[in-house]
C-alpha positions as CSV (number, residue, x, y, z in Angstrom):
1,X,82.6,167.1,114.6
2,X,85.9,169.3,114.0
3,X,87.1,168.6,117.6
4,X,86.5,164.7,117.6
5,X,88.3,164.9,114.4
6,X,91.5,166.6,116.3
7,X,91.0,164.8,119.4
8,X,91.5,161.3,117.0
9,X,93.9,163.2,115.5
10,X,96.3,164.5,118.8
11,X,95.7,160.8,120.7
12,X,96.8,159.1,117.4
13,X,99.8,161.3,117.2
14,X,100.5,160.8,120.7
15,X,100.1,157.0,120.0
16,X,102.6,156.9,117.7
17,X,105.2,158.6,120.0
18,X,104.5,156.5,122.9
19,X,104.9,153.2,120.5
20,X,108.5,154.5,119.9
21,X,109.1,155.5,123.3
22,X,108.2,151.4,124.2
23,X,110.1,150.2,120.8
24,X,113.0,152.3,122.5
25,X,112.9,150.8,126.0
26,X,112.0,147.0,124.9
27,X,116.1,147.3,123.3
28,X,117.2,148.5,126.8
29,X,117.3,144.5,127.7
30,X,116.2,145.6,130.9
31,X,112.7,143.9,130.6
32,X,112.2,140.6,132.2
33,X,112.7,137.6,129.8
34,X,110.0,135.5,132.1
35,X,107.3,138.5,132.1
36,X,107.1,138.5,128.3
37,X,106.8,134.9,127.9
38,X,103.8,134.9,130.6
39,X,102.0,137.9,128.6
40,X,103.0,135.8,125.3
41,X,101.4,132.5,126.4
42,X,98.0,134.4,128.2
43,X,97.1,136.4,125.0
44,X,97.9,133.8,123.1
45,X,95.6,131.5,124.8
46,X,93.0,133.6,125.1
47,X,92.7,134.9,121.7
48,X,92.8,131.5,119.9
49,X,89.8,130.5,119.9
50,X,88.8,133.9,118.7
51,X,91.4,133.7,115.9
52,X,90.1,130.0,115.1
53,X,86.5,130.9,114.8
54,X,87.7,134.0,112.6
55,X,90.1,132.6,110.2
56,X,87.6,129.4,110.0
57,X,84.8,131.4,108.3
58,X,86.7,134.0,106.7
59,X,88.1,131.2,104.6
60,X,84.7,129.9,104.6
61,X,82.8,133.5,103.3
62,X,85.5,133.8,101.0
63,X,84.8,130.6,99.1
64,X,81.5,130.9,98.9
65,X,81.3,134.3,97.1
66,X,83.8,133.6,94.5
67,X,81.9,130.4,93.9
68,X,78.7,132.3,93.5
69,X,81.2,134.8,90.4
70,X,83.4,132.4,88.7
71,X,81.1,129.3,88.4
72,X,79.1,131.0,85.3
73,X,83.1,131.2,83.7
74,X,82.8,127.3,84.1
75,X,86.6,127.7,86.3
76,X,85.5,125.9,89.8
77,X,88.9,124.0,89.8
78,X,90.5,127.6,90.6
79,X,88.0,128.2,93.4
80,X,90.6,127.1,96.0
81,X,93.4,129.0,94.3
82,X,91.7,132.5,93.8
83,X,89.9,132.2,97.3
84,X,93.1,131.4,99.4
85,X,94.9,134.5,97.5
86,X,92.3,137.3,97.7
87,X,92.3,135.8,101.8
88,X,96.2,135.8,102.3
89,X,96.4,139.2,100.4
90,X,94.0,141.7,102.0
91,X,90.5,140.3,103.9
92,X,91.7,137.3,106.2
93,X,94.6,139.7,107.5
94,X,92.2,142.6,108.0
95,X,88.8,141.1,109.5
96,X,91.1,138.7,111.7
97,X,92.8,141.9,113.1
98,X,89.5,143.4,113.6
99,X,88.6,140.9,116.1
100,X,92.0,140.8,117.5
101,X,92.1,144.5,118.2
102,X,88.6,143.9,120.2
103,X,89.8,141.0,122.1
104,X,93.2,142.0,122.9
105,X,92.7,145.6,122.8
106,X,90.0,146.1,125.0
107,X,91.3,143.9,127.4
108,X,94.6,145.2,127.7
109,X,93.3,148.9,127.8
110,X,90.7,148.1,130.7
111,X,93.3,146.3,132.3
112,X,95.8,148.9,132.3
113,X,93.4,151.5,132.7
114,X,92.5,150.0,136.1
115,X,96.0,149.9,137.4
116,X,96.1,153.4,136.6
117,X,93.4,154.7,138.1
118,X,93.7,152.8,141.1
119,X,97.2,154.2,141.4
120,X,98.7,150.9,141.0
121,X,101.3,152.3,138.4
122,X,101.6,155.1,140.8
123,X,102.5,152.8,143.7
124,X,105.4,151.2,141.6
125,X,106.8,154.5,140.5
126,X,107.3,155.3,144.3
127,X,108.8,152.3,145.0
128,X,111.7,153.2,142.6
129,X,110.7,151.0,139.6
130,X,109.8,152.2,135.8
131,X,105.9,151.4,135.5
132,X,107.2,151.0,131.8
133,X,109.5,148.9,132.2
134,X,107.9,146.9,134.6
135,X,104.3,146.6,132.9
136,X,103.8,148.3,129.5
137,X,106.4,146.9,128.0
138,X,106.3,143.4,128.9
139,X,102.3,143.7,127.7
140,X,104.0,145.2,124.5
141,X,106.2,142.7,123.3
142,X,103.2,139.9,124.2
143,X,100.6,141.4,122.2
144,X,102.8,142.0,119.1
145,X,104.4,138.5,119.5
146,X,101.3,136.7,120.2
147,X,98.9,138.7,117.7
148,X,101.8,137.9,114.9
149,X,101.3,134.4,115.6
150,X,97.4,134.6,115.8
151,X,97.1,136.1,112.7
152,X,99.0,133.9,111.0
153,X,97.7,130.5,112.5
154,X,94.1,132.1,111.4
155,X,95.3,132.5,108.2
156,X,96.1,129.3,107.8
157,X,93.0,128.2,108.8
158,X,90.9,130.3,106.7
159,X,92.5,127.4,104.0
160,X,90.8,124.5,105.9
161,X,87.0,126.8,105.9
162,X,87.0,127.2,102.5
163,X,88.2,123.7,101.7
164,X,85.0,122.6,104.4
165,X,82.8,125.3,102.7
166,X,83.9,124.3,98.7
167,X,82.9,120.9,99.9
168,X,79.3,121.0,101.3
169,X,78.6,124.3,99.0
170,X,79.8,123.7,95.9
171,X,80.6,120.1,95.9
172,X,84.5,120.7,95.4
173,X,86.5,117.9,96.6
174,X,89.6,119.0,99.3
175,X,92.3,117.6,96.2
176,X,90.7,119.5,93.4
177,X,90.6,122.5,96.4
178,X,93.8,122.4,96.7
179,X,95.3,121.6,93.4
180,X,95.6,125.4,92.2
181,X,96.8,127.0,95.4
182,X,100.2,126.6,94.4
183,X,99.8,128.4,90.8
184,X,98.0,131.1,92.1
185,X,99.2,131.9,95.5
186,X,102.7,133.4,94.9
187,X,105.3,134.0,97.3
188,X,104.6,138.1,97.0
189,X,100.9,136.6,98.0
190,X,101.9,135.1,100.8
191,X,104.9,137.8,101.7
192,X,102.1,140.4,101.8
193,X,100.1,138.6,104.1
194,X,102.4,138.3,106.5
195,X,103.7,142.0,106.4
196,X,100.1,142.9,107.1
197,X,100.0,140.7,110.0
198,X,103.1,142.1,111.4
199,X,102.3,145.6,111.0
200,X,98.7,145.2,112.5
201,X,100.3,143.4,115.2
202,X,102.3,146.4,116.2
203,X,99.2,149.2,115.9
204,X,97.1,147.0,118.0
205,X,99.9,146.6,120.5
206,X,100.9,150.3,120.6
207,X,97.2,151.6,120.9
208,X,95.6,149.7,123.3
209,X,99.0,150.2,125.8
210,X,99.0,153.9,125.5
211,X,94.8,153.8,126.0
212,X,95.3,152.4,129.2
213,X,98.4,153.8,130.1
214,X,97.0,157.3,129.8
215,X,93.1,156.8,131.4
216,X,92.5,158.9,133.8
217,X,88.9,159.7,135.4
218,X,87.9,156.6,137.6
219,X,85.5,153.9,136.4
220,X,84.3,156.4,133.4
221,X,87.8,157.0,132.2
222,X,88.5,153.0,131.7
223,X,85.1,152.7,130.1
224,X,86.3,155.6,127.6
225,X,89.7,154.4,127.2
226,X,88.3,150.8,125.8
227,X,85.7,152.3,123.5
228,X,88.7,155.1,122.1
229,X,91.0,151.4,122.0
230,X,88.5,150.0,119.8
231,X,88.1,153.1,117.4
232,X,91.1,153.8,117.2
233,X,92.2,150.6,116.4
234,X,90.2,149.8,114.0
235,X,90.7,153.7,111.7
236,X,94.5,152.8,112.6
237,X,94.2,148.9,111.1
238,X,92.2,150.6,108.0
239,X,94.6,153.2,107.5
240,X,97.5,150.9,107.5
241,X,96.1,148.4,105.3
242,X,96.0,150.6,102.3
243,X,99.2,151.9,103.2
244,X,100.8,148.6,103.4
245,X,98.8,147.4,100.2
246,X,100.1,150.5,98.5
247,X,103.5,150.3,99.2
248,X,104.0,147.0,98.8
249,X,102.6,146.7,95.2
250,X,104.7,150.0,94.5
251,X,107.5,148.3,95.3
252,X,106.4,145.2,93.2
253,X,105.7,147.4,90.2
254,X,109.1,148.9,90.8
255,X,111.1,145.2,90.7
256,X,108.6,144.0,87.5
257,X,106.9,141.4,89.7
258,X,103.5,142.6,89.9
């Protein structure tokens, strides 16, 4: 127990170095413009109808449970309000990223993982090229770029499941839906949505590219590499949620918004 406790603890720490290390070299502007796009566009393709599915019925769970709490309180015509906020704020950003950091992250490690151990990032090391520069960090800069986007187009889907769901389960019209997103979903809402979206973007990113980067071991070392990619990213994605959630209503407090 005590040692897979240290060894979460020294590949995390590691993690976190090698994400700088990439931060670092993707300001170098020595990394292909085209390359980035291409990882940009395939992640993004792939993952969307993941993300779809995901912010869909997030919406969709969320609207049904605070139906089933504030309908004794006679206060349905908030149900669209109080379900896209509690969404935005903490559970559409978090479950989306789960599935994300599965999709994305276990991908990316395996592939990587298997240009490692097939000395394929050897081979373009010897022929006088950075392996960083040439394939981390263009697989970097995608999987931020793209996951941002992902997360945020599955947030705003999660309003179209719940408006779907408050119809057909609770006989809510989409207008009355609707009508109270405005007054309850504030900007800070909204604002801390996408902060969470950005920063799980960049754990997901920095894990699963230092997983595969540093598998070695054959077959068996990819196979461990994607299972430590999903772990990992999923402690990291907790562990940053409540620091991003505590932070950012600190600094609310701190302003008198809150």
């Amino acid at each position: 127990m005590f040692k897979t406790i240290q060894f979460g603890l020294e590949s995390l720490g590691e993690a976190v170095l090698f994400f700088f290390h990439l931060m670092g070299l993707s300001f170098t502007g020595q990394v292909n413009g085209g390359q980035i796009f291409d990882q940009i566009w395939k992640v993004f393709l792939e993952s969307l109808p993941t993300t779809m599915l995901a912010g869909f019925f997030v919406g969709g769970i969320m609207t049904v449970q605070f139906s089933m709490q504030i309908e004794a309180f006679g206060a349905m015509s908030y149900l669209g309000g109080l379900a896209t906020s509690a969404t935005f704020r903490e559970v559409g950003p978090l479950l989306i990223a789960f599935l994300l950091s599965g999709k994305i992250g276990a991908f990316t490690a395996a592939e990587l993982g298997t240009m490692k151990v097939t000395e394929q990032i050897d081979a373009i090391r010897c022929l006088g090229s950075d392996p960083l520069i040439e394939v981390i960090v263009p697989r970097f800069i995608g999987i931020i770029v793209a996951s941002l986007f992902l997360l945020v187009f599955g947030l705003g889907l999660s309003v179209t499941g719940g408006m779907l769901m408050a119809y057909f389960f609770a006989n809510i019209n989409p207008d009355e839906y609707i009508r109270h997103i405005s007054s309850i979903v504030t900007i800070s809402s909204i604002f801390s949505g996408l902060f969470k979206c950005l920063t799980f973007s960049f754990v997901i990113a920095g894990i699963c590219t230092y997983m595969g980067y540093s598998t070695t071991g054959g077959a068996r070392g990819v196979g461990l590499s994607v299972i430590r990619t999903a772990v990992l990213s999923m402690v990291s994605i907790v562990v940053t949620d409540w620091l991003t959630s505590f932070l950012f209503n600190s600094v609310l407090q701190s302003m008198g918004k809150l």
